[in-house]
N, C-alpha and C positions, 0 to 999 in steps of 0.2 A: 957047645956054645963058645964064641969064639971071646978071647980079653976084652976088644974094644966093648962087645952088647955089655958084659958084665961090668964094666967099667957105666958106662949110661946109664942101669939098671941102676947101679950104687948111688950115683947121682943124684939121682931122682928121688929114691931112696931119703937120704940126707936131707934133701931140701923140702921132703913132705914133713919129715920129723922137724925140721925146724919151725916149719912153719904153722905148727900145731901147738907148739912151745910159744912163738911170738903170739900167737891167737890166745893162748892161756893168760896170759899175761896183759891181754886188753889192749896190744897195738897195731891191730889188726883188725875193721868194723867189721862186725857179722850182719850180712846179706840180710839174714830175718828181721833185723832192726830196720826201722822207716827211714833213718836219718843217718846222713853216712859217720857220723861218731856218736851215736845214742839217740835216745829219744828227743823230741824239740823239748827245749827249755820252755818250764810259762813264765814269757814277762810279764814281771807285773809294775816296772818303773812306772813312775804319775811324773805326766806329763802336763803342761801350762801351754795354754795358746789364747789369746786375745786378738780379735780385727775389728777397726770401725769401717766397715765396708763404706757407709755415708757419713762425713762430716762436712757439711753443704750449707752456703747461703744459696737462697732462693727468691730471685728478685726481678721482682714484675714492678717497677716505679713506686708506689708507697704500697705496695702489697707482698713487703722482704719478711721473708723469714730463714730462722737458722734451723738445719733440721739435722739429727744424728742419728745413725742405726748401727747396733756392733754386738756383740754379741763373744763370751770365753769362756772356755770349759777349762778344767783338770780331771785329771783321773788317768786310766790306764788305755791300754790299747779295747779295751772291752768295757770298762765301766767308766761312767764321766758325770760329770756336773756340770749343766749347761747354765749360764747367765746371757738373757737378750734383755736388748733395752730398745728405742727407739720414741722419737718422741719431734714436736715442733714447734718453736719460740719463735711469737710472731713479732712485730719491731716494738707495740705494747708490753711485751714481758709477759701475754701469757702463753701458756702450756697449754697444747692441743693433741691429740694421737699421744700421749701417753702411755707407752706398754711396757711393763716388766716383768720379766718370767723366770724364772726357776723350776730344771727339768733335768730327770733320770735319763740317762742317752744310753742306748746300747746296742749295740749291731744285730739284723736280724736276716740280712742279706751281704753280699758282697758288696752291693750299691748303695742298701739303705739301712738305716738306725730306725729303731724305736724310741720317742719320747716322751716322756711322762712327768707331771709335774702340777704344777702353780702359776697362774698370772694376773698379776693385778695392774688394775688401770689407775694411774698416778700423773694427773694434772689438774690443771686450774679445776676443771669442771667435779661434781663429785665421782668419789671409786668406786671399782668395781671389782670382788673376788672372782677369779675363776680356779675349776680344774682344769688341766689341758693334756691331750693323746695325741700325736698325731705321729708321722715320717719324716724325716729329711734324709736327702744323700742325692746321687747322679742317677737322671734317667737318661735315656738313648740321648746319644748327639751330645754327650756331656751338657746338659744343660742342670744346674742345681736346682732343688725341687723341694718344696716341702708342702704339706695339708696337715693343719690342724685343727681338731678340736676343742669348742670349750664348755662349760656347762657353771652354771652361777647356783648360788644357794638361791636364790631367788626364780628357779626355777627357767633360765632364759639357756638357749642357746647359744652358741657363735663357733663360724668356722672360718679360718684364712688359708689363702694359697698362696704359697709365692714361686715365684720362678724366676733366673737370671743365667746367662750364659756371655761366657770371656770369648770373643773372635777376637785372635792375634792376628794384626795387620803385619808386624812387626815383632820380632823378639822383645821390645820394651813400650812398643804403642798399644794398646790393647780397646779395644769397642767392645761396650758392657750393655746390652740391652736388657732390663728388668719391668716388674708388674708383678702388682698385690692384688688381689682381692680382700674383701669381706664381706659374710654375710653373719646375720642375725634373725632367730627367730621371733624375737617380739617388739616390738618400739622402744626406746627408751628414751622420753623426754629429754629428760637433765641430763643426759650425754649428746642431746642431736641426734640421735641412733634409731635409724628407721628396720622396720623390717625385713626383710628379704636380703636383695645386694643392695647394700650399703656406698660401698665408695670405690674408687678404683685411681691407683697410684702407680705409675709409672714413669720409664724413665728412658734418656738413649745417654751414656759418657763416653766421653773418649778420654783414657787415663796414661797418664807414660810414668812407664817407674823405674823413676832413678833408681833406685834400690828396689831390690823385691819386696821393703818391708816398707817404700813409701812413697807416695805416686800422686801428685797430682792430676785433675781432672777437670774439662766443664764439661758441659751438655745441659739438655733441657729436660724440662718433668711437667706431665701433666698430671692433675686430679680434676677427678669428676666424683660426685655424688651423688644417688639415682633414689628415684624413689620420694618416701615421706623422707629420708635423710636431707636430701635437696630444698625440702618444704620446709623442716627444722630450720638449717642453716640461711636458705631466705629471710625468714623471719625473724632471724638472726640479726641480721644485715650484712651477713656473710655472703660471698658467691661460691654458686654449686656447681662451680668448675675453676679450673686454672691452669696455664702456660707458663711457664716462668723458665727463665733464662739460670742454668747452674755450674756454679763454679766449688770445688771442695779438695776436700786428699783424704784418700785410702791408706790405711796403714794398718801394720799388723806386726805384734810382738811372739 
């Protein structure tokens, strides 16, 4: 065997022993690990986030009202504490659609969360406790989605959908088309609260945001309410529909 192979041999030699030295010594990842410096870290920092997705006058000639929806959690990347609010103050000063919830969130998909909780209805009209189960998160076409359920000591049901989805016209113009549902399964008088589907609230904005965390918007909203709901609020002296022209700003901390 001639000097040069032996010479190579040596080499190689050398540089296997080192590198079994650096590998001892931890700087070096080993292949068997899933992460190329060790296992993945669990975070578990608590995080803060807040959005009033609607904070809106709504104004049909003397038929204005202010209306606000938003909704903040904390917690981790896996466990959260959800707070929604949403509610409607009409140019009288009273409170209508009153909802406030407290909910368990926790991921059970890529796309969507589990959430579990408490909501009570809190305005002019009398309360109501619920439990509440339902999803939120992205279905196809990124459109944001959630269903939930509720159930009252009182024996009653209710469930709502909601659904909304951002078309950028623009990198800071953005068209928001949204829609709620509700339904109920039993009457409830002293809420206006009919059976079945209930009411239907929807929306078209066109928002521009100065900042990502704040954006004004107008667009218009319409509400309909179907059923004995509609027969409630007739005799109400309410109407069981409405167009109204809106102007508001989105923001979010």
């Amino acid at each position: 065997m001639n000097r040069r192979r032996l010479t190579g041999f040596a080499a190689i030699g050398v540089a296997l022993c080192l590198a079994s030295a650096v590998r001892g010594q931890g700087m070096v990842p080993d292949a068997s690990v899933a992460a190329p410096f060790g296992p993945p870290v669990d975070d578990q920092r608590v995080y803060i986030h807040g959005v009033f997705d609607e904070l809106e006058g709504r104004l049909n000639g003397g038929d204005d009202a202010l209306r606000w929806e938003g909704e903040a959690w904390v917690g981790t990347d896996t466990d959260r504490l959800w707070f929604k609010s949403e509610g409607e103050v009409d140019r009288h000063g009273e409170v209508s659609d009153g909802e406030q919830e407290v909910l368990y969130d926790r991921p059970i998909t890529t796309y969507f969360d589990i959430q579990a909780g408490a909501r009570y209805d809190l305005d002019s009209l009398p309360g109501r406790g619920w439990g509440a189960l339902g999803i939120e998160g992205l279905a196809p076409w990124f459109i944001k989605f959630s269903a939930t359920g509720y159930i009252s000591d009182q024996g009653r049901y209710a469930a709502k959908l909601m659904a909304s989805y951002d078309q950028l016209l623009t990198q800071r113009l953005i068209l928001s088309p949204e829609a709620e549902l509700n339904f109920y399964s039993k009457s409830d008088p002293a809420r206006r609260i009919g059976s079945g589907l209930s009411d239907l609230d929807s929306g078209l904005r066109l928002r521009y945001e100065i900042t990502r965390k704040f954006a004004p918007y107008v667009g218009v909203t319409y509400e309909r309410s179907f059923g004995v709901t509609a027969d409630f609020l007739r005799a109400a002296g309410d109407r069981d529909h409405d167009l109204r022209f809106t102007t508001g700003i989105r923001a979010w901390f």
